[in-house]
C-alpha positions in Angstrom: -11.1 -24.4 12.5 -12.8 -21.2 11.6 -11.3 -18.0 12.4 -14.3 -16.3 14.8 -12.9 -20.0 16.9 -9.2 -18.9 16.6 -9.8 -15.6 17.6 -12.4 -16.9 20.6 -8.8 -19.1 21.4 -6.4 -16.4 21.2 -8.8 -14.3 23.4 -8.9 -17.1 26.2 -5.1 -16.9 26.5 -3.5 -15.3 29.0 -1.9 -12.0 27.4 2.0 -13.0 27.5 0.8 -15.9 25.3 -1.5 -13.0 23.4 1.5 -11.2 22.6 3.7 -14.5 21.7 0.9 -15.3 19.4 0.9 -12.2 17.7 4.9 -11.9 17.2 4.6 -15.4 15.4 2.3 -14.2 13.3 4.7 -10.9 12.5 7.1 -13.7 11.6 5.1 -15.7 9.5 3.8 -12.5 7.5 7.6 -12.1 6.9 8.2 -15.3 5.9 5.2 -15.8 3.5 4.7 -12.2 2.2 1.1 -11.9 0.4 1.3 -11.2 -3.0 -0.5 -8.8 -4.9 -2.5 -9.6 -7.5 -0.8 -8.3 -11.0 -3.2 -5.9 -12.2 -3.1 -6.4 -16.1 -3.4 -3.1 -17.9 -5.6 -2.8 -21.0 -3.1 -2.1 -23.6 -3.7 1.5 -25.4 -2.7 1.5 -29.2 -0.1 3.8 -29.5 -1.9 5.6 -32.1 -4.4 6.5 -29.7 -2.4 8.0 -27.0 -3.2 11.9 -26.4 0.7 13.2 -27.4 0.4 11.4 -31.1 -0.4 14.2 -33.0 0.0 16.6 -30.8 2.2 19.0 -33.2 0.5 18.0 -36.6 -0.7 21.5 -36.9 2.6 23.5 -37.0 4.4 24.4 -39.9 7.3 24.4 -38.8 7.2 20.9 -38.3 6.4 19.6 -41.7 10.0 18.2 -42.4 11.1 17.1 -39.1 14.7 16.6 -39.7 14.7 19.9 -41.5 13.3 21.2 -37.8 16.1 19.8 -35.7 19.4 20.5 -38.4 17.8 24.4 -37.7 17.3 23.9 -34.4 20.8 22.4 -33.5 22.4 25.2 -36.2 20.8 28.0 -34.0 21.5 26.4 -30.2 24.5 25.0 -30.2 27.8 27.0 -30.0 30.7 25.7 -32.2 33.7 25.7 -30.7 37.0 27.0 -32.9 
């Protein structure tokens, strides 16, 4: 059956049969829910992502561990 005949059918119904037609339906959608189609993702080298990089050019963060011992000396309050 093609669907321009289904729909020609469901039009030549009287409309309480319209409307049952189109609750079953509703209830099948529920029952068989579409699925979407995965979209796969081209992967990005992480290399290439914008933030690598992004603090290459400050000298304060030559020696990174150096940067955060400093960091954590000066923010956080010992407690006596």
């Amino acid at each position: 059956m093609e669907a321009a005949d289904l729909v020609r059918d469901i039009a030549s119904l009287p409309p309480e049969a319209q409307k049952q037609v189109m609750e079953y339906v509703a209830f099948l959608k529920t029952r068989y829910p579409t699925e979407q189609p995965v979209k796969k993702t081209q992967r990005v080298k992480l290399t290439d992502e914008p933030f690598i990089g992004m603090w290459r050019d400050r000298e304060d963060m030559q020696d990174s561990t150096a940067w955060v011992r400093s960091l954590r000396q000066r923010e956080w309050v010992r407690s006596a």
